[in-house]
FIDREN-968159 format. One record per residue: residue number from 1; x, y, z of N, C-alpha, C in turn. Coordinates in steps of 0.02 Angstrom, whole numbers, plus 50000, padded with zeros to 5 digits. Example, Ala and Ser with C-alpha at 12.3 -4.5 7.8 and 13.67 -1.06 7.14 Angstrom:
! residues 2
PT  nr   n_u   n_v   n_w  ca_u  ca_v  ca_w   c_u   c_v   c_w
PT   1 50660 49716 50390 50615 49775 50390 50660 49835 50390
PT   2 50642 49888 50354 50684 49947 50357 50645 50002 50394
END
This chain:
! residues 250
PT  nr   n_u   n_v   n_w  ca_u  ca_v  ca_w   c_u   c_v   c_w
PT   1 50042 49940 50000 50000 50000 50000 50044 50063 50000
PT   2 50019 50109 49950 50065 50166 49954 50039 50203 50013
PT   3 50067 50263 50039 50057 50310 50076 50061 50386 50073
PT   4 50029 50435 50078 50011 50497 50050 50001 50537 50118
PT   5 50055 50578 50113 50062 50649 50170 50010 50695 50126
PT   6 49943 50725 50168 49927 50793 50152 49901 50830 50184
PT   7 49943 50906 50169 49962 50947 50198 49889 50995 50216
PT   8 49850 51019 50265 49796 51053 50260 49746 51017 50230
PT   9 49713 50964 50260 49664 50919 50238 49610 50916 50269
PT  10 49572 50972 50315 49531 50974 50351 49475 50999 50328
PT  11 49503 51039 50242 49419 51063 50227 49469 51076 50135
PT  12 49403 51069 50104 49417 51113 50013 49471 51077 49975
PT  13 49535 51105 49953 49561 51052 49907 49596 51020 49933
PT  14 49637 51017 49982 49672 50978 50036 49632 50910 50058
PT  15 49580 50910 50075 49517 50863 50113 49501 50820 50047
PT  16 49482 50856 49966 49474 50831 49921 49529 50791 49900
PT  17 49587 50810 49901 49651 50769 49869 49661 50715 49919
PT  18 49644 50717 49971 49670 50646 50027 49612 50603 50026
PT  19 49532 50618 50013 49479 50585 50007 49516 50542 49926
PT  20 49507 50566 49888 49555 50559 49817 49571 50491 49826
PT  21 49637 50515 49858 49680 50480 49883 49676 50404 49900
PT  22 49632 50415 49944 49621 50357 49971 49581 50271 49942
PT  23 49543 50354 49898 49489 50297 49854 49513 50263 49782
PT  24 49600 50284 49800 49650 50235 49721 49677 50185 49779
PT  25 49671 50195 49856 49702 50133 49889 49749 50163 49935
PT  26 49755 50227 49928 49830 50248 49999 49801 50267 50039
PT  27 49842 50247 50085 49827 50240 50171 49856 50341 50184
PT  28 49842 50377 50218 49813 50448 50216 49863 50455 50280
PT  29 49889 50511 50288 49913 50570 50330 49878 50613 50309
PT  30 49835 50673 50375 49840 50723 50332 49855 50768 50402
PT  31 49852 50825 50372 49863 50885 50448 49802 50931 50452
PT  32 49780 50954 50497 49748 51015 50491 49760 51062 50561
PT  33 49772 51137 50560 49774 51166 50584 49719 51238 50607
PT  34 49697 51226 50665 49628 51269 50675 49560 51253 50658
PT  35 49566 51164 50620 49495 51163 50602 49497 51052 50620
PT  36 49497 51049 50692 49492 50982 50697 49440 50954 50666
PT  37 49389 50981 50693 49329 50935 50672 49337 50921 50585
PT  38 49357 50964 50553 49351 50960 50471 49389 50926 50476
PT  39 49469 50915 50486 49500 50837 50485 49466 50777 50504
PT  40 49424 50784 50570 49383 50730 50588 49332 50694 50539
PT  41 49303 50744 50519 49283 50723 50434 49297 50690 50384
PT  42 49365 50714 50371 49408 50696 50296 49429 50622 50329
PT  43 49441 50610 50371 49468 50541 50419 49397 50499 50409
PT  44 49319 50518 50419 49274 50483 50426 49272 50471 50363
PT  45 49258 50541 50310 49265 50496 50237 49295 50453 50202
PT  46 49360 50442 50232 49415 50405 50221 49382 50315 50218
PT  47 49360 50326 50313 49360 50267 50333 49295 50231 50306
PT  48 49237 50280 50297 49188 50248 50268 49192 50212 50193
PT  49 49238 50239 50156 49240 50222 50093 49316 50146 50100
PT  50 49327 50117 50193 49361 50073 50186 49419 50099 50178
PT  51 49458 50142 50188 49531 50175 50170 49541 50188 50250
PT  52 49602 50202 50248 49645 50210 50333 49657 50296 50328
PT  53 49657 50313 50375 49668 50385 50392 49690 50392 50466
PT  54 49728 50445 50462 49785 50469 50534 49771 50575 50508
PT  55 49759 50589 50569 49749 50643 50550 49792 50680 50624
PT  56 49852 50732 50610 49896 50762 50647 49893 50821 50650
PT  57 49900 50860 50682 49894 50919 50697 49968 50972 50660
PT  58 49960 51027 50630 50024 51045 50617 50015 51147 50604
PT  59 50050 51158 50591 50075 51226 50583 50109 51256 50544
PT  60 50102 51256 50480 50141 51250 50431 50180 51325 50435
PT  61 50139 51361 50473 50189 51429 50478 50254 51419 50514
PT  62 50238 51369 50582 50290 51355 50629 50350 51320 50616
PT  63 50414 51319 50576 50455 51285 50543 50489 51242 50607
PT  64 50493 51267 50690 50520 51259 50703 50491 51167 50736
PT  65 50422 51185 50743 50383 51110 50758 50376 51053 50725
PT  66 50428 51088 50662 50446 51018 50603 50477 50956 50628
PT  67 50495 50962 50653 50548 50901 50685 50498 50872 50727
PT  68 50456 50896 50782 50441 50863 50818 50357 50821 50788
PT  69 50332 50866 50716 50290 50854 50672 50325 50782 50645
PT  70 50389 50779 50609 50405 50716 50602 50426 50646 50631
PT  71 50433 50671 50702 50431 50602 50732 50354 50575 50742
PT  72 50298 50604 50743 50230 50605 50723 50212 50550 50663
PT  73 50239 50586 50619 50240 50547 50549 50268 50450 50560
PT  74 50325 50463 50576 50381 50416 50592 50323 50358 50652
PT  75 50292 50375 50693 50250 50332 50730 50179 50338 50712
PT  76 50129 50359 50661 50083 50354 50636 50098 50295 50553
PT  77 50157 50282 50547 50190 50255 50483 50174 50186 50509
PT  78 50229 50184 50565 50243 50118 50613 50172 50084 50629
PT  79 50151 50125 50681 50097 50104 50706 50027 50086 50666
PT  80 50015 50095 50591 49969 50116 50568 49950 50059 50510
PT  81 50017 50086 50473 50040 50016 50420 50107 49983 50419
PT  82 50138 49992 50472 50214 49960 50483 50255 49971 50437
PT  83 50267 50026 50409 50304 50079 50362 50342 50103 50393
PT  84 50398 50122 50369 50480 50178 50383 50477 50242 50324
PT  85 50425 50239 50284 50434 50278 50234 50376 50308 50208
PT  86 50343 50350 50157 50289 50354 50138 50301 50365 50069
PT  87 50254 50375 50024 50266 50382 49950 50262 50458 49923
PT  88 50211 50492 49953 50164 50544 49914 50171 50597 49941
PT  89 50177 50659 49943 50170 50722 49990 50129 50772 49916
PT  90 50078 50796 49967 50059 50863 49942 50059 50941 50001
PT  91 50097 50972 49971 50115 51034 50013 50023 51078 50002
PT  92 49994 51088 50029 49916 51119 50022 49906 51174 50074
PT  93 49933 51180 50137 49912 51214 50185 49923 51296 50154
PT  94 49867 51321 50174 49898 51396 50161 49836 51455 50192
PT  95 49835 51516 50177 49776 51562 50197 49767 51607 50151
PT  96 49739 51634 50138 49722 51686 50083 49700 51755 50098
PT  97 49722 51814 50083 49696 51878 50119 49732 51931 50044
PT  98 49672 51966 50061 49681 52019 50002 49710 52082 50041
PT  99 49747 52106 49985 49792 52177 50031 49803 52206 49979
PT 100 49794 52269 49940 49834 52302 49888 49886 52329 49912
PT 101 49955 52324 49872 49997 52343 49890 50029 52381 49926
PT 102 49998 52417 49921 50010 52488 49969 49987 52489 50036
PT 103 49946 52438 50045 49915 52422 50102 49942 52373 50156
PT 104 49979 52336 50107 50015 52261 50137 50086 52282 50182
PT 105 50063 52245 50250 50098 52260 50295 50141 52217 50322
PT 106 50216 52239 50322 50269 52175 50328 50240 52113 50372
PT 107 50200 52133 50427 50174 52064 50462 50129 52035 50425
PT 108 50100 52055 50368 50051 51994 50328 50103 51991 50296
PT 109 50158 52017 50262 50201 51988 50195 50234 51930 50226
PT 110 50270 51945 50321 50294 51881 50326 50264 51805 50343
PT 111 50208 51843 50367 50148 51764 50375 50135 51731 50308
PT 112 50132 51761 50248 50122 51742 50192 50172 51683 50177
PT 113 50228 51716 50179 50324 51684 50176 50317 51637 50217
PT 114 50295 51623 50288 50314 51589 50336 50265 51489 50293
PT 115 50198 51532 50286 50148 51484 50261 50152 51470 50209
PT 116 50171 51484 50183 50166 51487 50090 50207 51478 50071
PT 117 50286 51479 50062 50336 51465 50019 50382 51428 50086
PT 118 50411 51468 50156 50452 51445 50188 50434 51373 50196
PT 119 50380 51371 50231 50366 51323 50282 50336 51272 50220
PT 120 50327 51239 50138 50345 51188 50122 50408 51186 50093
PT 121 50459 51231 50083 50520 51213 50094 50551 51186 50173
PT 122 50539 51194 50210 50567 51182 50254 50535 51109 50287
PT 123 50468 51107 50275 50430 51048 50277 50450 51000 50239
PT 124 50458 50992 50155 50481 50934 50131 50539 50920 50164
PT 125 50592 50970 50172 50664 50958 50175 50673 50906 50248
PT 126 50620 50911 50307 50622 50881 50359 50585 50810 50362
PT 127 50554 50816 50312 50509 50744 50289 50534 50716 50215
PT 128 50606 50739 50202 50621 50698 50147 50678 50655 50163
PT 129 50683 50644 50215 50720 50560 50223 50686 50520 50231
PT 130 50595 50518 50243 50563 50470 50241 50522 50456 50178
PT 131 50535 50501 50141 50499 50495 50055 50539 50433 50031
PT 132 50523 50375 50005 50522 50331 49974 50547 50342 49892
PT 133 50612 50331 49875 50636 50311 49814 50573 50308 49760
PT 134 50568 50347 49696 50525 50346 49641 50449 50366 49684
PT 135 50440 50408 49740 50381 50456 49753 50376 50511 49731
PT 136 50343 50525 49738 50289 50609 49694 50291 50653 49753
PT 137 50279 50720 49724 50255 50769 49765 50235 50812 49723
PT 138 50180 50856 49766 50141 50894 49723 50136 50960 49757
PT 139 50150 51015 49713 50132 51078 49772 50097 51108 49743
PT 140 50018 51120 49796 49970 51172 49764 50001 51255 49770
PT 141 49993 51285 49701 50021 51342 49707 49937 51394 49688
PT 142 49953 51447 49637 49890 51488 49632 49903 51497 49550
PT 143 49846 51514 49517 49852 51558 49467 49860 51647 49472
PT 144 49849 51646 49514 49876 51693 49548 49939 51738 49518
PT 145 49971 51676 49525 50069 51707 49507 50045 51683 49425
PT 146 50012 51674 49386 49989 51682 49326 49964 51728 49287
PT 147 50001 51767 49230 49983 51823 49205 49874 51805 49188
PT 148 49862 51717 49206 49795 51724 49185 49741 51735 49246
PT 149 49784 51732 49322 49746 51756 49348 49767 51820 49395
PT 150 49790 51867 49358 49818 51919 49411 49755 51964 49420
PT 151 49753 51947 49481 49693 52009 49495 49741 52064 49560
PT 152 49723 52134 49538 49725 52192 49594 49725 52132 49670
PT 153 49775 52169 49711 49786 52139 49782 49803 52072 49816
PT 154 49841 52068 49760 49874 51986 49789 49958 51971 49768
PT 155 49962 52058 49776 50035 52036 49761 50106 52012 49808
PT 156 50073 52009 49866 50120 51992 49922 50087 51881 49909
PT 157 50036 51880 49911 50021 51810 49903 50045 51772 49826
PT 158 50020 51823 49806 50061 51793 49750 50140 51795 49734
PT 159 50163 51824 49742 50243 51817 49776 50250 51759 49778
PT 160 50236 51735 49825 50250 51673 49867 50226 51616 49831
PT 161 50156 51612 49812 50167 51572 49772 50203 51541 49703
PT 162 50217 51599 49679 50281 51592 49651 50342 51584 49631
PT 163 50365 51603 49685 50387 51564 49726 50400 51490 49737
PT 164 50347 51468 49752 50327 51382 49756 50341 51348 49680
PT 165 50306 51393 49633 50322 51360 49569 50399 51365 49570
PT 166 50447 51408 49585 50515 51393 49566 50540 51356 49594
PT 167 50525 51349 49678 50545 51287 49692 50515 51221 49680
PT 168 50459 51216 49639 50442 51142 49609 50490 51116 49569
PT 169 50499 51180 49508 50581 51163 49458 50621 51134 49499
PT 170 50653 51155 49553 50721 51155 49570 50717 51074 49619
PT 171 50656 51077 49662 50649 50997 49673 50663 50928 49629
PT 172 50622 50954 49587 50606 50914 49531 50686 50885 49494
PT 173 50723 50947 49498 50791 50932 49462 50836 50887 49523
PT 174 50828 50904 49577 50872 50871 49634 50860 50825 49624
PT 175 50771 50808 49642 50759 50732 49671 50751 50689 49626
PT 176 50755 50723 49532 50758 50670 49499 50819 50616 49513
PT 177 50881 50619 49556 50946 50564 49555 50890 50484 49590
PT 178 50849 50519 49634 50796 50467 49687 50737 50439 49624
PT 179 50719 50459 49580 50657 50452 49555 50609 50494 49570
PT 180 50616 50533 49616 50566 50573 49633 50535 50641 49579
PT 181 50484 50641 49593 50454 50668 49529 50417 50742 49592
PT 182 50416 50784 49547 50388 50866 49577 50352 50890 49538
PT 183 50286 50906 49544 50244 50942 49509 50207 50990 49541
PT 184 50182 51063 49520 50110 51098 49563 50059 51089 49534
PT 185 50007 51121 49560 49964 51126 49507 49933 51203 49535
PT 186 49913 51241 49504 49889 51311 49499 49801 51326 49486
PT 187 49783 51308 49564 49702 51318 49561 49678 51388 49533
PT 188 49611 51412 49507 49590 51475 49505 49542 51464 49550
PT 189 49480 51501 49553 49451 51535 49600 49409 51468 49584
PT 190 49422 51439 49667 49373 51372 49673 49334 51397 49740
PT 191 49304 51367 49747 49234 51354 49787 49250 51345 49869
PT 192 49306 51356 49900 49325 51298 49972 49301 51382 50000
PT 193 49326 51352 50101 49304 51391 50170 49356 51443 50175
PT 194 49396 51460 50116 49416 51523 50135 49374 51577 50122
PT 195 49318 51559 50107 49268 51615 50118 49194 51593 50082
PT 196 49144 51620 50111 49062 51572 50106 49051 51605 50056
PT 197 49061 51573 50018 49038 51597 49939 48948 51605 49932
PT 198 48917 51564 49982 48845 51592 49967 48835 51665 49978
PT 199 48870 51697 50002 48868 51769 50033 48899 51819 49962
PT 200 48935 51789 49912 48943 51838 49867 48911 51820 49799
PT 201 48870 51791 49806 48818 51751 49722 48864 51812 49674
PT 202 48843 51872 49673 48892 51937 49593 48940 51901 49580
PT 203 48996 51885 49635 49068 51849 49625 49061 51784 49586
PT 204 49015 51750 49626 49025 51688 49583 49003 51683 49523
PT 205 48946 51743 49504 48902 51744 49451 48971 51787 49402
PT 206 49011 51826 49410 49076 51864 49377 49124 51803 49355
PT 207 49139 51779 49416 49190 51721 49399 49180 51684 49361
PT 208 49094 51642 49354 49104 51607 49308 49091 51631 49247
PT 209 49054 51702 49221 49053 51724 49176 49113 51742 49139
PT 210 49179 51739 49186 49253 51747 49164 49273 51693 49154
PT 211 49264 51626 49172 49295 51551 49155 49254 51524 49095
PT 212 49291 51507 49055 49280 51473 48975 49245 51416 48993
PT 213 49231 51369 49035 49184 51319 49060 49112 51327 49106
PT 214 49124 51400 49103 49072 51397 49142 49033 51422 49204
PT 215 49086 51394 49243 49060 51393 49303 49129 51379 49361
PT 216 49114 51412 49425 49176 51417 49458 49181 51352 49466
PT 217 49271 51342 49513 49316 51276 49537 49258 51238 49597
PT 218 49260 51177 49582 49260 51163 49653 49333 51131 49680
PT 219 49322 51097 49735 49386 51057 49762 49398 51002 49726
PT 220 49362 50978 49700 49356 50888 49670 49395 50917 49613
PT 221 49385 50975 49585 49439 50985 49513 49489 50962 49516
PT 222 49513 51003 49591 49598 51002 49599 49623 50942 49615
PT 223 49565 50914 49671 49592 50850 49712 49589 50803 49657
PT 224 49556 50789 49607 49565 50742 49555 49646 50744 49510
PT 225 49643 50798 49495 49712 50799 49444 49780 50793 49503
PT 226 49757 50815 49566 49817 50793 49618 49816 50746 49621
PT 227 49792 50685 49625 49794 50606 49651 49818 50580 49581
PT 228 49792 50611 49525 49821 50578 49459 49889 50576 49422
PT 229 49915 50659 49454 49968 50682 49457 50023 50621 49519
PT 230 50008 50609 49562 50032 50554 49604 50040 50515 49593
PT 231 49977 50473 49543 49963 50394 49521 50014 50391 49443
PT 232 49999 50328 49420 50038 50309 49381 50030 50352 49320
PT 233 49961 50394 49322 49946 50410 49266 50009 50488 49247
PT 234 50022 50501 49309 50065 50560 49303 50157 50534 49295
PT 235 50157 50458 49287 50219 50450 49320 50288 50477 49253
PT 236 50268 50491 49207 50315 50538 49160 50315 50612 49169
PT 237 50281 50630 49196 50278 50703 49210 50314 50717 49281
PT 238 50357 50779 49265 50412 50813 49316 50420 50871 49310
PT 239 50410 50917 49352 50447 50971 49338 50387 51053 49309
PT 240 50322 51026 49302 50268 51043 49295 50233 51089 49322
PT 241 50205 51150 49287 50144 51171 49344 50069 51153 49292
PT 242 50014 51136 49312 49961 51133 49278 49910 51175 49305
PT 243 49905 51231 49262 49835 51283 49286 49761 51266 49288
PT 244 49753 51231 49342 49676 51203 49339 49602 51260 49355
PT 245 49596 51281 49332 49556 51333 49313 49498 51349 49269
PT 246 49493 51288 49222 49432 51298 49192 49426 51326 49127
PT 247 49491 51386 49123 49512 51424 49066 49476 51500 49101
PT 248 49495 51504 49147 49486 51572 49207 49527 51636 49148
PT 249 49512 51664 49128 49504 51752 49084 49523 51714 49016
PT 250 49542 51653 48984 49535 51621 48918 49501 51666 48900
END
């Protein structure tokens, strides 16, 4: 049985990619921070559909609780499926806040940095002696850092996620000596709890009048092409970002 770290799995595309996950056969890590019960969830969906789930608590801003986050890993492996290793990581955790530039204040630019670009560099780097020879990783980034989705006030977030895409390249080139394969993928404006979309119907009714399909993201978009991107079906692809979006200002 393979095994799949994911990162922020307590609600939206995080919760979708480890539900995913589970239902090709991998046994599930996931983390969530500030929202137990929604991990409690993604763990019940897991188990109802017959799949194993371990759900840990983490901080992806906190670089320094990495270590003690991975001996976590290291006895949820053991104890769970008698593993030393896992296969899969998706970096997902993150927050979203609008600021126009002029507005953006070094303490949101460094929370951005801390969540968003530092802390899954610093996260794989502490959980990659237990990545398994010829595993995947996937980092959700934004369209965002995409000339197709630049919208006014996201230029400190988008930074960062761009961040992420350069370090997908540069993974991707290391860990090819292991087999390891690095890809992102670049959501547009999907549907998850960073904010109750029943409360802005104009937005969603704008957004999808701006996406060439239609109609806005949900989570199942992303979490689908993430688990496929993982599975065999992705296993020639390296080095990648894929803008899942719908064709968002196409």
């Amino acid at each position: 049985m393979q095994i799949a770290i994911v990162i922020g799995a307590s609600s939206g595309i995080g919760q979708s990619a480890a539900v995913q996950l589970a239902k090709r056969g991998s046994g599930v890590i996931l983390t969530y921070h500030g929202n137990p019960s929604g991990a409690l969830d993604t763990v019940a969906s897991i188990e109802n559909e017959g799949g194993t789930a371990v759900a840990l608590p983490l901080d992806v801003g906190r670089s320094e609780t990495f270590p003690a986050f991975r001996a976590s890993v290291v006895a949820a492996l053991r104890d769970t499926w008698g593993r030393d290793t896992f296969d899969h990581l998706v970096n997902n955790a993150g927050f979203g806040q609008m600021a126009m530039f002029e507005d953006t204040t070094e303490e949101l630019f460094d929370r951005f940095m801390r969540v968003l670009l530092k802390g899954p560099y610093f996260l794989t780097q502490t959980l990659l002696p237990l990545l398994a020879d010829n595993g995947a990783i996937v980092n959700v980034a934004s369209n965002s850092a995409l000339l197709s989705g630049m919208e006014p006030g996201y230029s400190a977030y988008a930074s960062m996620k761009g961040g992420l895409l350069v370090l997908t390249r540069y993974l991707a080139k290391e860990l090819s000596v292991r087999g390891i394969r690095v890809n992102a993928v670049s959501p547009g404006p999907t549907r998850t709890n960073i904010a109750d979309w029943s409360l802005y119907a104009d937005a969603v009714a704008d957004i999808s009048a701006r996406t060439a399909l239609g109609r806005m993201g949900e989570p199942d978009d992303i979490g689908l092409l993430i688990a496929a991107l993982l599975g065999d079906e992705g296993r020639w692809v390296t080095a990648q970002n894929i803008e899942v979006a719908g064709g968002y200002n196409l």
